[in-house]
C-alpha positions in Angstrom: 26.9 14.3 17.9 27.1 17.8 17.9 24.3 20.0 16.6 24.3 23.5 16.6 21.8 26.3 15.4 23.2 27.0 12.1 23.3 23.3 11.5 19.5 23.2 12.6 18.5 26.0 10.9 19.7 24.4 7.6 18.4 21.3 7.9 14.5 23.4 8.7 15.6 25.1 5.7 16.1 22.1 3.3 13.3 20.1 4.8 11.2 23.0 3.6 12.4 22.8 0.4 12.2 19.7 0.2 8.6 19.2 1.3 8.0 22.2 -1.3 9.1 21.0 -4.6 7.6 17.5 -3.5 3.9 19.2 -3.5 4.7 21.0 -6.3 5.7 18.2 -8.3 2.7 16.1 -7.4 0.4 19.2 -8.1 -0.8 19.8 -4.5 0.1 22.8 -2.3 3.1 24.0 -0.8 3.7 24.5 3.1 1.0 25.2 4.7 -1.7 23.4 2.4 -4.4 20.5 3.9 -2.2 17.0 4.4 -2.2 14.5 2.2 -5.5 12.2 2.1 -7.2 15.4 3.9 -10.6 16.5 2.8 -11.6 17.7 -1.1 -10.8 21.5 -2.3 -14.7 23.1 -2.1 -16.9 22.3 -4.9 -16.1 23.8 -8.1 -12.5 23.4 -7.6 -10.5 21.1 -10.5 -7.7 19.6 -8.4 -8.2 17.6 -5.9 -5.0 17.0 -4.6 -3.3 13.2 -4.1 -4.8 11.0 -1.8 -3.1 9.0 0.8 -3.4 5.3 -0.1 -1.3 4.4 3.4 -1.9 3.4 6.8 0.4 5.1 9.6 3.0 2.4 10.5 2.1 2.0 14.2 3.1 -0.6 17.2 -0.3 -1.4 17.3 -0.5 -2.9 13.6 -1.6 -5.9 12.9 1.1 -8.2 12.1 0.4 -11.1 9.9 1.2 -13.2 12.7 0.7 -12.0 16.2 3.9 -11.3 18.0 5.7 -9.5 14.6 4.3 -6.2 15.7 6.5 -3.4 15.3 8.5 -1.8 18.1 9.9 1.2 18.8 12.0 3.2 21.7 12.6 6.9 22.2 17.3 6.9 21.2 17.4 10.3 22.1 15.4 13.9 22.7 15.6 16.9 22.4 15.8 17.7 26.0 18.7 15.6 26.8 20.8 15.5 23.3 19.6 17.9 21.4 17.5 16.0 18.9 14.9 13.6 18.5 15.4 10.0 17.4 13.8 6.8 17.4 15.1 3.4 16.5 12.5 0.5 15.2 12.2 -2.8 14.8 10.7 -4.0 12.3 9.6 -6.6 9.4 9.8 -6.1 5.7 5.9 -6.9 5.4 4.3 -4.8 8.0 2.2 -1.7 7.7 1.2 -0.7 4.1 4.1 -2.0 2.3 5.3 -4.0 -1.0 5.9 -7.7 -1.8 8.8 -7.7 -4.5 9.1 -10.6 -6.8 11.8 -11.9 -4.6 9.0 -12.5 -1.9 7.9 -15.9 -3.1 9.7 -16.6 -6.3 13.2 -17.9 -5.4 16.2 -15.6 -7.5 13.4 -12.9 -7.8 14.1 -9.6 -7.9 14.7 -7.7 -4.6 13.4 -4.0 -3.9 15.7 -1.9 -5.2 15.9 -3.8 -8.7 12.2 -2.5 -9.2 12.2 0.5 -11.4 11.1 4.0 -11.0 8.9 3.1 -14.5 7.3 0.3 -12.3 6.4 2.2 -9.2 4.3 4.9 -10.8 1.0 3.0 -12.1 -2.6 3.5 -13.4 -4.5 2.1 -11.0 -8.3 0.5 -11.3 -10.3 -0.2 -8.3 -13.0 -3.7 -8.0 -15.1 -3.2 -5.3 -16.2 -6.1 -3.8 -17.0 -4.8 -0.2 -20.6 -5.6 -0.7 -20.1 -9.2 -0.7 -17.1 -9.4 1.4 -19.3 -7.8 4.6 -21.3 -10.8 3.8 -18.2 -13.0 3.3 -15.2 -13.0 4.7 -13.6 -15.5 2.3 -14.3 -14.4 -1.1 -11.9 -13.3 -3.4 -12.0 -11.5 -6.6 -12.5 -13.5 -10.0 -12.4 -13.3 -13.3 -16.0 -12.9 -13.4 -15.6 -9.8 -11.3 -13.0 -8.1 -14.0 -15.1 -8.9 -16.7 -18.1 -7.6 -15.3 -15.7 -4.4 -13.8 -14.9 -4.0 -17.8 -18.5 -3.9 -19.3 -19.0 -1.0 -16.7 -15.5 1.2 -17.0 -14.1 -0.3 -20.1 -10.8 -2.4 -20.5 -8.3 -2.5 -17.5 -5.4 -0.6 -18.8 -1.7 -2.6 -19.6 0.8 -2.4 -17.1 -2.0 -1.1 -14.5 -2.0 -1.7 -10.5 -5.5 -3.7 -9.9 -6.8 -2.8 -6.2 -9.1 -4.8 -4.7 -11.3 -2.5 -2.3 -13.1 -4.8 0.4 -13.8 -2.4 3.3 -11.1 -4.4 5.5 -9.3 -1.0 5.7 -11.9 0.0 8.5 -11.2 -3.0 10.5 -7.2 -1.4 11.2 -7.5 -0.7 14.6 -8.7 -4.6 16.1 -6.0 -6.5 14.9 -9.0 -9.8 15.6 -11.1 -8.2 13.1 -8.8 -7.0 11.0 -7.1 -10.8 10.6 -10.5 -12.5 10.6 -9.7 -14.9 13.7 -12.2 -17.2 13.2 -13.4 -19.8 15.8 -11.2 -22.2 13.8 -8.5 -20.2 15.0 -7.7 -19.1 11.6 -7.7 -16.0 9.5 -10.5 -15.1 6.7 -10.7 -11.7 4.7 -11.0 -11.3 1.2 -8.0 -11.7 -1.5 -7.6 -12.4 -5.0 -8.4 -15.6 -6.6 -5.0 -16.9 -8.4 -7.4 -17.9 -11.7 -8.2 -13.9 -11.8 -4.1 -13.0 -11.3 -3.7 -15.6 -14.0 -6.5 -13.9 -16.4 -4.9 -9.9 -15.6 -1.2 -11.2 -16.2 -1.9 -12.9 -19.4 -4.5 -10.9 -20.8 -4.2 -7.1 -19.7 -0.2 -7.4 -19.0 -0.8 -6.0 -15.4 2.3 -4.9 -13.1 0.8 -5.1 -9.7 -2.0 -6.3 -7.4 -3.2 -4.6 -4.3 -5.5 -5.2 -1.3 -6.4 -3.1 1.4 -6.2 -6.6 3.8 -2.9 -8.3 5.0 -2.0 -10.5 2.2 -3.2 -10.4 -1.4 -4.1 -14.0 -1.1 -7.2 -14.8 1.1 -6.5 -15.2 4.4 -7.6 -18.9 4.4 -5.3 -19.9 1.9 -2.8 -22.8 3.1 -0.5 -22.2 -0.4 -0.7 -18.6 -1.3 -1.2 -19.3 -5.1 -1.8 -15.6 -6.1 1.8 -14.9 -4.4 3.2 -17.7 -6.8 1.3 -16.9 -9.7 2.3 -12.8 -9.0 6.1 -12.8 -7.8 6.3 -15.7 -10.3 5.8 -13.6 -13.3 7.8 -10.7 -11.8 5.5 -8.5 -10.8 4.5 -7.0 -7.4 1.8 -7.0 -4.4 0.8 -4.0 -2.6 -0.9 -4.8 1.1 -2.5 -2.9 3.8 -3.7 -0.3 1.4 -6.2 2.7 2.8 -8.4 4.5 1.3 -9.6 2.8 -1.7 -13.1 3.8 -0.9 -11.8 7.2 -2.2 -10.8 6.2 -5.6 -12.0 6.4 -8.4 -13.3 3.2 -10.5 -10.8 4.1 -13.1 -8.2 7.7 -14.0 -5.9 7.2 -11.2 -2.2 6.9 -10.9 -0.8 5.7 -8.2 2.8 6.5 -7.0 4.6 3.8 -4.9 7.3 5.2 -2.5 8.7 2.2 -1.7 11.8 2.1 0.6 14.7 0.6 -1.1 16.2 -2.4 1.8 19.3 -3.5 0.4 18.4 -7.7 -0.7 15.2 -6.9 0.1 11.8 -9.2 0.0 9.8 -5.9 -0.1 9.0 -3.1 1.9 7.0 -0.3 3.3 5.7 2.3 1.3 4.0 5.4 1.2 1.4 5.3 -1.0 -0.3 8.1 -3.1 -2.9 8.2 -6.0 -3.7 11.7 -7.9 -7.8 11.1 -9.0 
């Protein structure tokens, strides 16, 4: 491949106009402006900017099961060729990334049947990192909505519900991170498939998501919340960061999700405007 400076210059040119009108149209700055996820405007000011909602995709990720680790090598540089270019390998469901319907729900749909309509969300936030630092297994129940709805009012129809647990901190030691327990098994916190049940039937929800690796606890042997979810054609978000940042309730979230042809799911980039 042949590049030369005009072509380069070009391509600056539209990457620059590209990154542009994509701040613009999410209401943050323009070139030049704090990065996404990046600290708060000084007091006083109105906008906050979005908030980053994803972790980097690194080789160093914990993988759901060791050994499914991403990995990457250097194609070409700029030195030698010219350009820069890597190639990766890679699951579906690594990194912060979405479980389509297709997932666990056999004829399901795949990524690129889900909708614009469907990846651009009010989002609500239960906090349960309180009791999940005292317990890795818990999950969230229908007690904990209803009590979330006495204090912030009804969860919205057609909302993403994020479970924030403080696993998010644990990223970087993949151990702590999966929970590996002395029984050689994983434990961090999920959601209960009785409180999927309750959001699906009774508030109409569109997606989960959990700042852990599954949306299911980690000790579950039949990932029930994946059934009960995928099952009534809806999606998971996993590996979300952040959600310390959110608010309770007022967010939208907006999920970029990478459209694999057939595919079970994805990465995503994740952003929420507060």
């Amino acid at each position: 491949m042949c590049i030369s400076n005009h072509s380069t210059t070009r391509r600056g040119a539209l990457a620059g106009g590209v990154a542009a009108a994509a701040a613009i149209a999410l209401g943050g700055p323009a070139l030049g402006g704090p990065a996404l996820g990046g600290p708060a405007r000084a007091a006083g000011s109105r906008a906050r900017g979005p908030l980053d909602l994803t972790h980097p995709l690194t080789t160093g990720f914990p993988a759901f099961e060791p050994g499914e680790e991403a990995v990457r090598h250097t194609v070409a540089t700029i030195e030698k060729d010219g350009y820069f270019l890597q190639e990766w390998k890679i699951l579906e469901h690594i990194g912060t990334h979405v479980d389509a319907p297709a997932h666990f729900t056999k004829g399901g749909r795949v990524a690129t049947e889900l909708q614009p309509s469907e990846l651009i969300l009010p989002a609500v936030v239960i906090d349960i990192a309180a009791r999940a630092a005292r317990d890795a297994d818990t999950i969230v129940t229908v007690d904990d909505l209803r009590a979330f709805e006495r204090r912030h009012g009804r969860i919205p129809e057609g909302a993403a519900v994020l479970m924030h647990s403080g696993w998010a901190r644990k990223v970087h030691d993949a151990d702590a991170y999966r929970g590996t327990g002395a029984d050689g098994g994983m434990h961090f916190p999920g959601f209960g498939a009785d409180a999927c049940e309750w959001l699906l039937r009774h508030r109409r929800i569109r997606s989960l998501g959990v700042d852990t690796l599954s949306i299911d606890p980690g000790d579950s042997t039949d990932f029930d919340t994946h059934l009960v979810l995928t099952g009534a054609d809806r999606y998971g978000l996993e590996n979300l960061a952040n959600l310390d940042r959110l608010p309770a309730t007022g967010a939208t979230i907006i999920v970029g999700l990478i459209p694999y042809e057939g595919g079970s799911g994805g990465q995503a980039r994740v952003l929420a405007t507060r």
